[in-house]
C-alpha positions as CSV (number, residue, x, y, z in Angstrom):
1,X,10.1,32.7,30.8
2,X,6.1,32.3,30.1
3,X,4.7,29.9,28.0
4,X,1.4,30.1,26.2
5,X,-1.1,27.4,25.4
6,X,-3.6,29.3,23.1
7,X,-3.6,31.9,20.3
8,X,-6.6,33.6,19.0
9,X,-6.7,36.5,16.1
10,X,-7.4,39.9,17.5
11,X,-8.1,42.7,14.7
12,X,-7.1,46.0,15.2
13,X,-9.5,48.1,17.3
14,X,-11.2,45.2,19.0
15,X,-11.9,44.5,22.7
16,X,-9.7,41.7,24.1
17,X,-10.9,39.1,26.0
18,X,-10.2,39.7,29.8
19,X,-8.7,36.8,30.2
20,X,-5.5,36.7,28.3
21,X,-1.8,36.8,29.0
22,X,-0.5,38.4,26.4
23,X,-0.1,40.0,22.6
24,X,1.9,39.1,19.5
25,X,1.8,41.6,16.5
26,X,3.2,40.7,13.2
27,X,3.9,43.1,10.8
28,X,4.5,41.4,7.3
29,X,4.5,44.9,5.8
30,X,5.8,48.9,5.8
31,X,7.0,49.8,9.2
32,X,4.2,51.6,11.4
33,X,3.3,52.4,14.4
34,X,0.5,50.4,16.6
35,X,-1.0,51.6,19.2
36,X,-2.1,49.4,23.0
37,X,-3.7,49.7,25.5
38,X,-2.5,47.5,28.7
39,X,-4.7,46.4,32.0
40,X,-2.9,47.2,35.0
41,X,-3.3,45.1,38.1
42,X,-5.7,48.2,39.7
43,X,-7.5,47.8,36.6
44,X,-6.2,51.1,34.8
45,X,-5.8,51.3,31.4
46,X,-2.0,52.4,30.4
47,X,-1.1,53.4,26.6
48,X,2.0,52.7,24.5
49,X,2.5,53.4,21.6
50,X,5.2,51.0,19.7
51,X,7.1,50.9,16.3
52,X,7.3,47.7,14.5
53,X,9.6,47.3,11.9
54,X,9.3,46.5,8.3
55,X,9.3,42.9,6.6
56,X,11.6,43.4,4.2
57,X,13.9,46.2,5.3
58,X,15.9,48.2,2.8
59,X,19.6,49.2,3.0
60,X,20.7,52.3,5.0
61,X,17.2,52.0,7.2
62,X,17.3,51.2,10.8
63,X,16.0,47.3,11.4
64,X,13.6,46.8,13.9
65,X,12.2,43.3,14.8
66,X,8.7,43.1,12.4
67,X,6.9,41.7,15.1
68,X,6.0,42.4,19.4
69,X,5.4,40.6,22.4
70,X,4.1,42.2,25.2
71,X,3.6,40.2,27.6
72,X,1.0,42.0,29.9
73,X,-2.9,41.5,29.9
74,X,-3.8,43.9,26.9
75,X,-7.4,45.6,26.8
76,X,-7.3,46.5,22.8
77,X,-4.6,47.3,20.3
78,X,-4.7,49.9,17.4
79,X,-2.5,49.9,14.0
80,X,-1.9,53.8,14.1
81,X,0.1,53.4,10.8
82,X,-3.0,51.2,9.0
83,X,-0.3,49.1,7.3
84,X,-2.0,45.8,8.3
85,X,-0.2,44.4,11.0
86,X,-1.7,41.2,12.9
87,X,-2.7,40.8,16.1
88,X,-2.9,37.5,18.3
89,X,-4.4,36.9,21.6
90,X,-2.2,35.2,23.6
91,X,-3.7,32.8,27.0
C-alpha cells in the first residue's frame, strides 16, 4: 500500500508538478467524466478518461465511488463533464 505525506490543490487543466505520486479527485457533485493524463516511466504521456460518480446518488442509478485515486505520476487532469470536481496533488 502507498502512503502519502503531502496534498496540494490542483485545478482542472493545470500542469502538475513533476514530482508527485499521485491524484485524488472528489466529486461533491453530478456524476461526470474527468479526463488525465498519466507520465509513463519512458516519459509518455497516456490518457484515461474516468467516470466519477455523483454525491448524492438517486434511486434506480448505478453508484459509483464520488471520488478517484490514481496512483501513478499524473501530468494534468481535465473535468470533461465541467461539474466541479477537485483535484489534489498527491507526494
Amino acid at each position: 500500500m502507498r502512503s502519502y505525506k503531502k496534498v496540494n490543490p490542483l485545478l482542472s487543466g493545470v500542469t502538475a508538478s513533476k514530482n508527485n505520486k499521485g491524484l485524488l479527485l472528489l466529486n461533491t457533485s453530478i456524476s461526470g467524466d474527468v479526463y488525465v493524463e498519466m507520465v509513463n516511466y519512458d516519459n509518455t504521456i497516456t490518457g484515461v478518461t474516468y467516470s466519477i460518480g455523483s454525491a448524492t446518488p438517486s434511486i434506480g442509478t448505478p453508484s459509483f465511488p464520488n471520488y478517484n485515486l490514481i496512483p501513478f505520476n499524473v501530468r494534468k487532469w481535465v473535468d470533461s463533464s465541467g461539474i466541479g470536481i477537485i483535484g489534489f496533488e498527491l507526494y
